[in-house]
N, C-alpha and C positions, 0 to 999 in steps of 0.2 A: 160469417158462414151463411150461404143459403141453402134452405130448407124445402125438398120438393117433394111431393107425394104424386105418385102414377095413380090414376082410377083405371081398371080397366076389368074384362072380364078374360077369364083363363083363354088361351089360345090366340089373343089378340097383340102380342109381341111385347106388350110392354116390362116385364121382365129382362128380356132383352134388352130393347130401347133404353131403359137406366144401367144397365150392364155397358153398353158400347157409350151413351154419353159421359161414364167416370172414365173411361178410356180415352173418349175424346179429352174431356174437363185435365187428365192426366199429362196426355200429351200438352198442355196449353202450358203446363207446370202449376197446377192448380193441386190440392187434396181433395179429393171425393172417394166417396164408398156407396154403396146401392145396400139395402137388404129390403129384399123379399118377402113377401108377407102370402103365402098361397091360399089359405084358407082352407076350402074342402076339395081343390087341387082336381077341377074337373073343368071341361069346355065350357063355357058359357059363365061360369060361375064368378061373382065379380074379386078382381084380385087387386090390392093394394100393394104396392111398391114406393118404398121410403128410400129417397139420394141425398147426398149432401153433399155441397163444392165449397173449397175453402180454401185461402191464403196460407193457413196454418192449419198444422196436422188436426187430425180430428180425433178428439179422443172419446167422442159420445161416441155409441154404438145402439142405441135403441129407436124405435121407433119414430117417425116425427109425428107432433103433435099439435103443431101452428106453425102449419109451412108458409113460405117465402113464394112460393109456384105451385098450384096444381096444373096438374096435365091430365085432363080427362080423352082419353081413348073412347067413351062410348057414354056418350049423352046418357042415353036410354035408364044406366044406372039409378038416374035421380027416380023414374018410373018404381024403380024397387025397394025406395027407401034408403038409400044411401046419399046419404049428405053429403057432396064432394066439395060444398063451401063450409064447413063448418070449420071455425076456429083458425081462416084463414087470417093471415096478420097482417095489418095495415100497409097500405100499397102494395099488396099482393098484386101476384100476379097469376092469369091465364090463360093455359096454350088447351085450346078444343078442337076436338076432333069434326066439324061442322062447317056447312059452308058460307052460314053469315051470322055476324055478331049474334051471341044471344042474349035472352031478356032475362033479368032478374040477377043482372052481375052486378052490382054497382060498387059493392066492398073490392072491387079489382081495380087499380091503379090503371093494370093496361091489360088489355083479351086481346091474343091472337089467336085467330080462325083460319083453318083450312080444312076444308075436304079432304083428310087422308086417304080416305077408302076412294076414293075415286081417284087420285092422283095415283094411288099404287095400282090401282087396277088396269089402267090406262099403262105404264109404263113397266109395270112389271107381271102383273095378273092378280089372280086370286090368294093373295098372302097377307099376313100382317102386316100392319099399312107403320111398323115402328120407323123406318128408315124419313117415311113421309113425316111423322109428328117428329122424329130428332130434328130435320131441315126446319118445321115450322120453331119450336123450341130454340134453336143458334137467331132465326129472325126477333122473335118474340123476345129473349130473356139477354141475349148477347152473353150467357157464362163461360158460353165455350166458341168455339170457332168453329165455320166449315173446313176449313184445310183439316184441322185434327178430326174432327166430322169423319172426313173422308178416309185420313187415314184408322182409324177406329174402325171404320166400315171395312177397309180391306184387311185389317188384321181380325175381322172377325169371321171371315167368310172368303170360302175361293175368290179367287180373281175375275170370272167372268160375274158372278151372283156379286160379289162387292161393286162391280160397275154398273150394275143396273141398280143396284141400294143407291150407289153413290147418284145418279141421276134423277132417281125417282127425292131422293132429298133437299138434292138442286132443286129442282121443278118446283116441290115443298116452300120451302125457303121463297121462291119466288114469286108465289099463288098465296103465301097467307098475307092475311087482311090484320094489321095489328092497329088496333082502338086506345088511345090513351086519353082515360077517362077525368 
């Protein structure tokens, strides 16, 4: 079973983003589940998001607590005192929201990097850049696939807004920079 924790702050999609990658992970014929973690459940405010994908049913349901992947949505968090490497477990791994490797990972196996928020803004506009960090995530971790990606993407969203997800995730996948350390 792998273990991944989202960092992000309220309205930055990541909620989402673990919701459509157990979909994706689904489709692959994989087991995964997402829970939510909202906190004080306002904008800005940082949100954790706990996924699991798995070969075999999963029958934890709690929090994770020495993930397998973090995927940090917004640097910045570490500024506020949230430890998004903490208790990370050997040959971890991470997908960042950023657009060159950053310093002080070394407990990470492999770091991939992309500029979400510029990739989504370039190709879709002003929105949560999750479709951009699922794309980096299928390069970086290989749990799940683009094809299911994609179809995840259109079963979460009308047809024209799932083809511009679907795109902006491409580009994603394309643009990250992954590090094995």
């Amino acid at each position: 079973m792998k273990e991944l924790i989202f960092y992000s702050r309220g309205g930055q999609g990541a909620v989402t983003a673990a919701k459509i990658m157990v979909n994706a992970a689904l489709l692959d014929g994989e087991y995964a589940q997402s829970v939510p973690n909202f906190g004080q459940e306002r904008k800005g405010a940082p949100v954790y998001t706990y996924a699991r994908i798995s070969e075999e049913p999963i029958s934890i349901h709690s929090y994770v607590y020495e993930p397998h992947c973090v995927v940090a949505f917004d640097w910045s968090l570490l500024n506020l005192g949230v430890n998004i490497h903490a208790d990370v477990r050997p040959g971890g791994i991470l997908v960042a929201n950023l657009s060159c490797s950053p310093e002080g990972v070394s407990q990470y196996a492999k770091v991939g990097c992309v500029d979400a928020w510029a990739v989504t803004k370039e190709l879709i506009g002003n929105v949560p850049p999750n479709a951009a960090m699922l794309g980096a995530m299928v390069k970086t971790t290989g749990w799940f696939t683009l094809p299911s990606l994609f179809a995840a993407l259109s079963r979460a969203m009308p047809k024209e807004k799932a083809q511009r997800n679907i795109e902006c995730a491409q580009a994603a996948y394309e643009r990250t920079e992954v590090h094995v350390q």
